[in-house]
C-alpha positions, 0 to 999 in steps of 0.5 A, a space after each residue: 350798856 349805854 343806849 344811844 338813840 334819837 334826842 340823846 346825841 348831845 350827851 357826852 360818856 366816859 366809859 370804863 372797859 375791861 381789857 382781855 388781860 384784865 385790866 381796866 381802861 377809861 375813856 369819853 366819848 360821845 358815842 360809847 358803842 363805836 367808841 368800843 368797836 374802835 378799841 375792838 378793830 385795833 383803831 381806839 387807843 394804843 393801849 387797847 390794841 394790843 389788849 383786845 377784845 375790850 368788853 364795856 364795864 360801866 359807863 356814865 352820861 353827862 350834860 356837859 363835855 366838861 362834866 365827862 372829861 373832869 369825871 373821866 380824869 378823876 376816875 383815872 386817878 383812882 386805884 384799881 380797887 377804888 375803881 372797881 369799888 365804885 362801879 360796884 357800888 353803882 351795880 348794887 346800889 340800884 339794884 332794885 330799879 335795875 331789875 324793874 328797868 330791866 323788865 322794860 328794857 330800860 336797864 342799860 339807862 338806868 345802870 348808866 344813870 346809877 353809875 353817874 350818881 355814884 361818881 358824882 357823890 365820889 368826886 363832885 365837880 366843885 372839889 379840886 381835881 386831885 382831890 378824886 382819890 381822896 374823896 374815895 375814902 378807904 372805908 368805902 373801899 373796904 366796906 365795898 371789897 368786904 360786901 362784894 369778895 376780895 378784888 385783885 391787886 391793881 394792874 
């Protein structure tokens, strides 16, 4: 989902995947695709192997490591329907430019980049960090869940 090539080596990547069993599991990396395949050979986290296979969900880029981890932390601190609200609202919210950039081959940059918007907006990096969850009001949840059918419990 994450194109990595060339020039593009000092970007840093938190990362949403989905677990076999459902649920969902968010990281950093600097590199998203070998990040995935460590989950996949049993050699990524803990809670990913005993979960396999993990299949890439969303993923946002960011300047700084600080930018990632801090996104990656509130992220984390969502609920399951917050989360799933946001990555949905990053699917559909661009989707006309992810359909043009698809045409170019340039989709998975552009599904990245729109994800990224999202978060920013959710969570900016000036709020304080427990302040994640709340910045994902219940209405934007709801209005989410309404607009793209029922989501399960979190898990």
């Amino acid at each position: 989902m994450c194109r990595q090539t060339g020039g593009e080596d000092r970007l840093y990547y938190m990362y949403v995947a989905e677990c076999a069993d459902g649920t969902l599991y968010t990281g950093y990396a600097r590199n998203v695709h070998e990040r995935i395949a460590q989950h996949n050979a049993g050699t990524g986290a803990k809670y990913t192997r005993s979960r396999r296979p993990v299949h890439l969900v969303a993923c946002a880029t960011f300047a700084t490591q600080h930018e990632a981890l801090s996104a990656e932390f509130r992220f984390k601190r969502l609920t399951r329907a917050q989360k799933l609200a946001l990555i949905a609202q990053a699917a559909s919210k661009d989707a006309a430019t992810c359909a043009a950039a698809a045409e170019s081959g340039e989709w998975p940059d552009a599904r990245a980049r729109a994800f990224a918007r999202v978060l920013s907006k959710a969570f900016p990096l000036q709020a304080d960090p427990g302040a994640g969850a709340a910045a994902v009001s219940a209405a934007t949840v709801s209005a989410s869940n309404q607009a793209n059918g029922a989501y399960p419990a979190d898990g």
